[in-house]
C-alpha positions as CSV (number, residue, x, y, z in Angstrom):
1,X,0.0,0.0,0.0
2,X,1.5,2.7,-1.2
3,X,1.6,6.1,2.0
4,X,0.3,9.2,-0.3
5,X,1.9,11.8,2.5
6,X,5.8,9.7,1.9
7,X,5.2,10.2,-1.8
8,X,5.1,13.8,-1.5
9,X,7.8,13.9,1.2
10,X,10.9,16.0,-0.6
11,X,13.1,14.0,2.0
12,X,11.8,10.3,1.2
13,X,11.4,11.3,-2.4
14,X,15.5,12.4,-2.9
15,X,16.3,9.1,-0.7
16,X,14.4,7.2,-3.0
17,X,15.1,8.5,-6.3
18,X,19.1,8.4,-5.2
19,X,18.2,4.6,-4.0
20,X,17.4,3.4,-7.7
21,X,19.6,5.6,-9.3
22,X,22.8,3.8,-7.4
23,X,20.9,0.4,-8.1
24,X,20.7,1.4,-11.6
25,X,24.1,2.2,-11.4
26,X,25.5,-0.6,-9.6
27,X,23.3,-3.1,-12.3
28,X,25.4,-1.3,-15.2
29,X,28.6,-0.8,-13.5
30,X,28.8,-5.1,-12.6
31,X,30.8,-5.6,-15.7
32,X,33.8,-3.1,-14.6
33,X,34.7,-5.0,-11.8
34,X,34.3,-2.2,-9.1
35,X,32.5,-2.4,-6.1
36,X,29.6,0.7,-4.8
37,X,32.6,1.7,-2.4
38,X,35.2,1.8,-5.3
39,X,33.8,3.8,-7.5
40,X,32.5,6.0,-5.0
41,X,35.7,6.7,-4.0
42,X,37.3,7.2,-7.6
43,X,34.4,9.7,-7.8
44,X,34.7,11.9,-4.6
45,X,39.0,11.8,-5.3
46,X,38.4,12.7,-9.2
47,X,36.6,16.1,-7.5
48,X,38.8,16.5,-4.5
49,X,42.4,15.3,-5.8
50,X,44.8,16.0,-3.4
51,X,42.8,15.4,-0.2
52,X,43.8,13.4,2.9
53,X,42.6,10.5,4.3
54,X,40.1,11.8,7.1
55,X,39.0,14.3,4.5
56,X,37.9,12.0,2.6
57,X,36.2,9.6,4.4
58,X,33.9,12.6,5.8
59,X,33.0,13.1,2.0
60,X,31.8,10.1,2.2
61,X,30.6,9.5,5.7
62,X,32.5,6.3,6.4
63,X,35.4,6.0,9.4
64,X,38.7,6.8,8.8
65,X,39.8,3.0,9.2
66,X,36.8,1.8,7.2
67,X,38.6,4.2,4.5
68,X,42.5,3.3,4.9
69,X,41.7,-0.4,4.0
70,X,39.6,0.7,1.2
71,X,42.1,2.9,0.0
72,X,44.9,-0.1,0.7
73,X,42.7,-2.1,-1.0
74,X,42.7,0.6,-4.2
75,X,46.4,1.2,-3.7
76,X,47.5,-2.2,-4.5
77,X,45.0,-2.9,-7.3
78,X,46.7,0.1,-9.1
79,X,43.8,3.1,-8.6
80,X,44.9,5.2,-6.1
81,X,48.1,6.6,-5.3
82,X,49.5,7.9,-1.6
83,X,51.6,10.8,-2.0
84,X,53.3,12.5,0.7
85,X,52.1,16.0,1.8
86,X,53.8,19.2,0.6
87,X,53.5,20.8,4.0
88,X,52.8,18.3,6.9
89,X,55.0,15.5,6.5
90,X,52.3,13.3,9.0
91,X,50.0,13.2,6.3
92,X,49.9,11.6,2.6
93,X,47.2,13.1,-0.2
94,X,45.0,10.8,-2.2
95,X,45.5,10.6,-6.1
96,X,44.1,8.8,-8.9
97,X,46.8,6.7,-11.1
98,X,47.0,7.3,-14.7
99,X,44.9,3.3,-14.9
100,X,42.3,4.9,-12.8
101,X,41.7,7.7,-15.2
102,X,39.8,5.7,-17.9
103,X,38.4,3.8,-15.7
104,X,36.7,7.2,-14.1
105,X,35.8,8.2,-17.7
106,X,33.7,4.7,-18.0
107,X,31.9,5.4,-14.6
108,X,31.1,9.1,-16.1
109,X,29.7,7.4,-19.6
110,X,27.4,5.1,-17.4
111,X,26.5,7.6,-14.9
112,X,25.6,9.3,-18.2
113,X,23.5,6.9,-19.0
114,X,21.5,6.5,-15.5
115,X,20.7,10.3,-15.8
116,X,19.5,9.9,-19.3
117,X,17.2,7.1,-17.6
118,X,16.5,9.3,-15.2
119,X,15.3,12.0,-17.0
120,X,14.0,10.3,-20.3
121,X,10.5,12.1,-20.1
122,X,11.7,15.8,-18.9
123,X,12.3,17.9,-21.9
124,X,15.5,20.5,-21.5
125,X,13.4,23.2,-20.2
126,X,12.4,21.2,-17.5
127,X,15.5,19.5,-17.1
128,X,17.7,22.7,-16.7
129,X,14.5,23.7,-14.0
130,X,15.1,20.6,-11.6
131,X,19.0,20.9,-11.5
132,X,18.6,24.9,-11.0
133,X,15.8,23.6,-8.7
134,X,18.2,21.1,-6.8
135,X,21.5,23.1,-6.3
136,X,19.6,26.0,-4.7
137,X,18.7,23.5,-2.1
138,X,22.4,22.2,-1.7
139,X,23.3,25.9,-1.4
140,X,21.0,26.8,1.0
141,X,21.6,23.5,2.7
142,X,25.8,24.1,2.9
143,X,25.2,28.0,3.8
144,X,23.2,26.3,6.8
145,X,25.5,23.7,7.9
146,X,29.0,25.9,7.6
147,X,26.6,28.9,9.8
148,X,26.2,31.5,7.1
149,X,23.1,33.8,6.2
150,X,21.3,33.5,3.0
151,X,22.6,35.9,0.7
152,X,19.5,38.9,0.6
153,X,19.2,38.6,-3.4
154,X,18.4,34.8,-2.5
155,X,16.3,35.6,0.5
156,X,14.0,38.0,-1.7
157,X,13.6,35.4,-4.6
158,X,13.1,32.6,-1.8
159,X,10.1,34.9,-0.6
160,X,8.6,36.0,-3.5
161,X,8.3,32.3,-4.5
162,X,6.6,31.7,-1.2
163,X,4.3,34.7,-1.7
164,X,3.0,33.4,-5.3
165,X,2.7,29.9,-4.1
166,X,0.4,31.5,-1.0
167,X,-1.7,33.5,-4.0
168,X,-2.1,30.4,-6.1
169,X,-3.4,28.0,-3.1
170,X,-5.5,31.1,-2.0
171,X,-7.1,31.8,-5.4
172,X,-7.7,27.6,-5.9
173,X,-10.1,28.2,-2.5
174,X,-11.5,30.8,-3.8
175,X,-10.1,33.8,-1.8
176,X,-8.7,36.4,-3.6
177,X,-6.1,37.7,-0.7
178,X,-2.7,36.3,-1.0
């Protein structure tokens, strides 16, 4: 039985939707060879080359130690390379190996793919709406979490939004007052 408030729940909804997209994934990327965790990893290093260790695994949300034997585990295969810091001779930065590279560029193709899935029955207007849509909500989400203010330019469109949605709902029931 399907819960009519869940399927309009923006939180269950994203969970969901990302759910089957990394199934979807995962049932295309079987014949690479990589596990979830691998190219997960591959991913969040292509983007943050350079990182450490612990920076990484909060990227990802795993523990540290859960991350060093992944990243042994990468190391030895010939993915992921351990080079020493330029600064802070404690720590060692996280690199992709010139084998990993193509192997990055297969994951982007099928990731490719999954969106195109994904997206199959939005045309482009209403594509380039949902990921405009969906990275003013990771902006507002990381200007939350790091303690800053919504910029006012932001704050004004966030409102205004608000207000016509108030109008609409008011004019559907009939009253005429925003």
């Amino acid at each position: 039985m399907s819960d009519p408030d869940l399927d309009r729940s923006l939180g269950f909804l994203l969970h969901d939707i990302a759910r089957l997209m990394r199934k979807r994934f995962d049932q295309r990327a079987r014949h690479l060879g990589m596990t979830r965790a691998q190219w997960q990893l591959l991913s969040h290093l292509a983007r943050h080359e350079g990182i450490n260790q612990s920076g990484l695994a909060e990227i990802l949300e795993i523990e540290p130690i859960t991350l060093a034997r992944l990243v042994d585990r990468m190391v030895e295969a010939g993915w992921v390379e351990r080079r020493p810091h330029p600064s802070d001779r404690r720590q060692r930065c996280l690199y992709l190996t010139a084998k990993a590279r193509p192997r990055f560029a297969d994951l982007r193709a099928l990731a490719a793919e999954v969106f195109e899935d994904v997206l199959c029955d939005f045309n482009l207007d209403e594509r380039d709406t949902l990921l405009e849509l969906l990275g003013r909500m990771r902006r507002s989400l990381g200007n939350r979490q790091s303690g800053g203010e919504i910029e006012p330019a932001e704050r004004i469109e966030r409102d205004g939004i608000r207000a016509r949605k108030a109008a609409a709902v008011a004019a559907t029931l009939g009253d005429e007052r925003p």
